[in-house]
C-alpha positions in Angstrom: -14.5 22.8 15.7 -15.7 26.0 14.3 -17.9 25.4 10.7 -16.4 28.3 8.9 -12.6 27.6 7.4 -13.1 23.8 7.4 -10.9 21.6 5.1 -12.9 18.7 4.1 -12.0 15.5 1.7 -14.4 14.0 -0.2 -13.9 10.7 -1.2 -15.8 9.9 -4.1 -14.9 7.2 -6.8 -18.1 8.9 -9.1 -17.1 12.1 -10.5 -20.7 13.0 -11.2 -21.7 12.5 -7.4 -18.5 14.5 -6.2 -19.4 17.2 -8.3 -22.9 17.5 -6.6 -20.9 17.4 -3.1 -18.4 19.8 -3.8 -21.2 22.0 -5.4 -23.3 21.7 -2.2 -20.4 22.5 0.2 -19.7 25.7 -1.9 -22.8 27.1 -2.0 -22.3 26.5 1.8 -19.3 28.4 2.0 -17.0 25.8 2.0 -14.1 26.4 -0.6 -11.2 24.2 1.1 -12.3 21.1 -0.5 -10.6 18.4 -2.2 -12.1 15.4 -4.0 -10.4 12.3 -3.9 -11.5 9.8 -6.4 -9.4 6.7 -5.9 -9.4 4.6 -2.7 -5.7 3.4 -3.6 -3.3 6.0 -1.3 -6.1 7.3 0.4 -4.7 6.9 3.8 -1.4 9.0 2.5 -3.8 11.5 1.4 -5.9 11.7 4.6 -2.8 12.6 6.5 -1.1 14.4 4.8 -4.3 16.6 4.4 -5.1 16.6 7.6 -8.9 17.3 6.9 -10.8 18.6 9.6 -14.5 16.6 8.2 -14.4 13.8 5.8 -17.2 13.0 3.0 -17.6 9.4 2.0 -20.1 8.9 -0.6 -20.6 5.0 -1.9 -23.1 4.2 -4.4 -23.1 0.4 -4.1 -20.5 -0.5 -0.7 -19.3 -3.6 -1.2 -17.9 -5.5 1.9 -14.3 -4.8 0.8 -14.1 -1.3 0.2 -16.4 -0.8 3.9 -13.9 -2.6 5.6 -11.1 -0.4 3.8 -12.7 2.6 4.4 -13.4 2.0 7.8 -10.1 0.9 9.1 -9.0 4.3 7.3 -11.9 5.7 9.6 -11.1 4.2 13.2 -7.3 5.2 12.2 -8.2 9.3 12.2 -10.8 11.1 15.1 -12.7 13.6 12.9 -16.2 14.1 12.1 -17.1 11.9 8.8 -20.2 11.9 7.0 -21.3 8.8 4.5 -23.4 8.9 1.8 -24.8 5.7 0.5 -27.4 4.6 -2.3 -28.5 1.4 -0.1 -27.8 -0.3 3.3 -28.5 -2.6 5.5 -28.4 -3.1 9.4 -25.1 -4.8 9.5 -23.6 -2.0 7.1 -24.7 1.3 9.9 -23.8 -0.9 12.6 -20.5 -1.5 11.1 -20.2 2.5 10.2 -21.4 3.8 13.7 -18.9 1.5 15.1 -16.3 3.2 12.8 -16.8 6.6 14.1 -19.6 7.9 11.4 -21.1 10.9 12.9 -23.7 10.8 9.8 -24.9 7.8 8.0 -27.3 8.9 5.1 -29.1 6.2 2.4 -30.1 7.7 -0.5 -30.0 11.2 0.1 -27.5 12.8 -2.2 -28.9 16.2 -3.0 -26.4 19.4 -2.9 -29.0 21.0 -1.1 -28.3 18.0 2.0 -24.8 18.0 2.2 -24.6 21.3 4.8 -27.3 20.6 7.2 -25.1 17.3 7.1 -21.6 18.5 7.2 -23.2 20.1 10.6 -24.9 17.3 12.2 -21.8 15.4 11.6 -19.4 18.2 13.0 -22.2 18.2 16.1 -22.8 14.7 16.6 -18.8 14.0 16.6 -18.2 17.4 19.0 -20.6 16.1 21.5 -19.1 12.3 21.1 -15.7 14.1 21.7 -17.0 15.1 24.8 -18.4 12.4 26.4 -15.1 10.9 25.6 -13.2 13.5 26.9 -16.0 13.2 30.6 -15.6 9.5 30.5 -11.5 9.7 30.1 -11.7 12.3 33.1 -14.2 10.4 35.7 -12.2 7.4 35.3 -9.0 9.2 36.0 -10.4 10.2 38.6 -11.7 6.8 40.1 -8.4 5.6 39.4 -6.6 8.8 41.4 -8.9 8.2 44.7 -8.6 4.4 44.5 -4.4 5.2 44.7 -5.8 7.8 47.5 -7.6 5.8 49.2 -4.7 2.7 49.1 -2.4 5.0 50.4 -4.3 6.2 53.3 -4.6 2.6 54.0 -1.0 2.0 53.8 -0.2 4.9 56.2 -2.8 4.4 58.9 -1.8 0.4 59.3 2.3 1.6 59.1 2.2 4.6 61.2 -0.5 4.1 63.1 -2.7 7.2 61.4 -6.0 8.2 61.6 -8.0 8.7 58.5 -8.1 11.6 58.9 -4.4 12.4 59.9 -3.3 10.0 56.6 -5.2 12.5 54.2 -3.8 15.2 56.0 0.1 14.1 55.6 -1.0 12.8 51.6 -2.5 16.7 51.6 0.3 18.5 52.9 3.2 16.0 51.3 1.6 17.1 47.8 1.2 21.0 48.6 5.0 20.8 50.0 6.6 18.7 46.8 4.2 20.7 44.6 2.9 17.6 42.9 -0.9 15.9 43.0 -1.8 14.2 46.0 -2.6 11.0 43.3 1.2 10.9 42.3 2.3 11.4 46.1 0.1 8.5 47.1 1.3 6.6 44.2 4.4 7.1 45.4 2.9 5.6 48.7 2.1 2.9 47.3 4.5 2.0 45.0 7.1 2.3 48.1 4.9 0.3 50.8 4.8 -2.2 47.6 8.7 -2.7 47.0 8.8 -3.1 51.8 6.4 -5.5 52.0 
């Protein structure tokens, strides 16, 4: 996610404290801002903006509008920033669980809200990608487990090798032009539906 060209909501029920935001983010050189200043239809207006970062600044959370907020927040994967006046353990555990990239108590000054906007844009792009690793080694575990099961399956049935098992998985996959995973799954699914 590049930092120039962003479109960022603010949600902000204080005019006063939006105004401070919004001045912040254009001195920044953010002009595709909108402030949002009722939490009623806020989900409707987070998609159909489709806001690349979102700015939550509370004065006084109160348990009901968190839990609003962050349901809204789990429902949408971009980078969000929170500005609060005070806190307490169970609130930033509750936010970090929600997918806050930046969790700041009593810090609103316009002369904060880039050097935040970035650590939240950073912190979420490096979360992303964990993700993204994690997804991919577990795919991955799961495609040489199915490997693995159908190598099995082929040295017990036709009386393989290892060796000779990978071999026919290897050149099954390079003849049907498919990944050896979905021709083992095949394997597997088949030996499953004979036995």
């Amino acid at each position: 996610m590049q930092m120039k060209d962003l479109t960022i909501l603010v949600i902000d029920e204080n005019a006063v404290r939006a105004a401070i935001i919004e001045a912040g983010l254009r001195e920044a050189g953010h002009f595709n801002v909108t402030i949002a200043h009722e939490m009623t239809g806020i989900a409707r207006t987070v998609e159909s903006l489709a806001p690349d970062v979102i700015i939550i600044d509370i004065e006084n959370p109160n348990r009901d509008m968190m839990e609003h907020l962050f349901q809204l927040t789990r429902s949408v994967s971009r980078p969000i920033a929170m500005f609060v006046d005070r806190s307490d353990t169970a609130s930033i555990e509750a936010a970090v669980d929600a997918g806050v990239s930046a969790y700041i108590v009593d810090g609103l000054r316009k002369e904060r809200v880039k050097p935040i906007l970035d650590m939240a844009v950073s912190r979420f792009n490096a979360f992303s990608r964990l993700q993204r690793e994690l997804a991919d080694a577990r795919s991955q575990l799961e495609e040489r487990k199915i490997i693995e099961r159908a190598k099995g399956i082929l040295m017990k049935l036709r009386g393989l090798s290892e060796e000779e098992a990978f071999a026919l998985l290897r050149q099954t996959a390079m003849n049907e032009k498919k990944k050896m995973s979905e021709i083992a799954q095949s394997v597997v699914t088949a030996a499953g539906l004979l036995m």
